[in-house]
N, C-alpha and C positions, 0 to 999 in steps of 0.2 A: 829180238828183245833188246830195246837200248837201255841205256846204265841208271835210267829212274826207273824202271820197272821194277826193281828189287824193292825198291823204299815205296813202291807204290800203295794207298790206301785203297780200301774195296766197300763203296757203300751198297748195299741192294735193294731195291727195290721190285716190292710184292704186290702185284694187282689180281683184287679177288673181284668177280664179279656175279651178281646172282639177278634172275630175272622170275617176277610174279604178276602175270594178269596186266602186262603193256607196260609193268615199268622195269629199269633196270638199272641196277646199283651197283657201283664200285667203289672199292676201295683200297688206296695206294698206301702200302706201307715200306717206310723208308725206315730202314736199319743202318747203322754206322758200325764201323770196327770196335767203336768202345761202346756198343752196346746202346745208345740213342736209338728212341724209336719217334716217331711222326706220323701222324697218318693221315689224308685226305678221304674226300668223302664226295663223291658225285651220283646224280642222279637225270637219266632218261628215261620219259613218261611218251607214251603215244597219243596224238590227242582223237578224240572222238574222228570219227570219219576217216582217218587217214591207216593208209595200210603199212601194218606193224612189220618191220623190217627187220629182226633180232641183230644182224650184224650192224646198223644203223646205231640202234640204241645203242650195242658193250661200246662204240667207237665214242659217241656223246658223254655216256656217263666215264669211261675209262678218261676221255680229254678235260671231263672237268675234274676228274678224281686228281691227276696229273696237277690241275692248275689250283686246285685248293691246296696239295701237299708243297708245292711249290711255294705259294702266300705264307703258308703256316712257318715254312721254312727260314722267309724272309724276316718275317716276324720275330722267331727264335731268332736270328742272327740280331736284328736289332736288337733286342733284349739283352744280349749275351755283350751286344758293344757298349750298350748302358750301363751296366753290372761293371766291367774291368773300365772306362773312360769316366763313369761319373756322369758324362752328358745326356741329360734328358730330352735333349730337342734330336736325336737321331732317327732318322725315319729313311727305311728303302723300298724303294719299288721297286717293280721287274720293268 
């Protein structure tokens, strides 16, 4: 254990996944120490003719669920640097 470990913050993130009839959905929820919640939301469909792989799809939908809670996140941050700076033209990408 080094000497920021003590002061360290613990955010966690929840991925639930559920599958019905070739599609499957996840959803990533980010919890923060004070209580902030987030949540992403992805989705993997099979398409006609092709054979349904279940660990394929959680892997699809779980990487977009990731990459939508991610956006949403940036989002929130710009927002939150608009709110205390005043500046409206703040915009972040990943």
């Amino acid at each position: 254990m080094n000497r920021h470990d003590r002061h360290a913050k613990t955010w966690q993130v929840d991925v639930y996944i559920d599958e019905d009839e070739g599609r499957t959905f996840a959803e990533a929820r980010l919890h923060t120490d004070l209580g902030d919640r987030l949540t992403g939301i992805g989705l993997a469909k099979v398409h006609p003719g092709e054979r349904d792989v279940p660990e394929i799809g959680e892997e699809l939908a779980v990487a977009r669920a990731l990459t939508d809670l991610g956006h949403r996140l940036l989002m929130t941050t710009a927002g939150d640097i608009r709110r205390v700076t005043g500046d409206e033209s703040v915009r972040l990408t990943g």
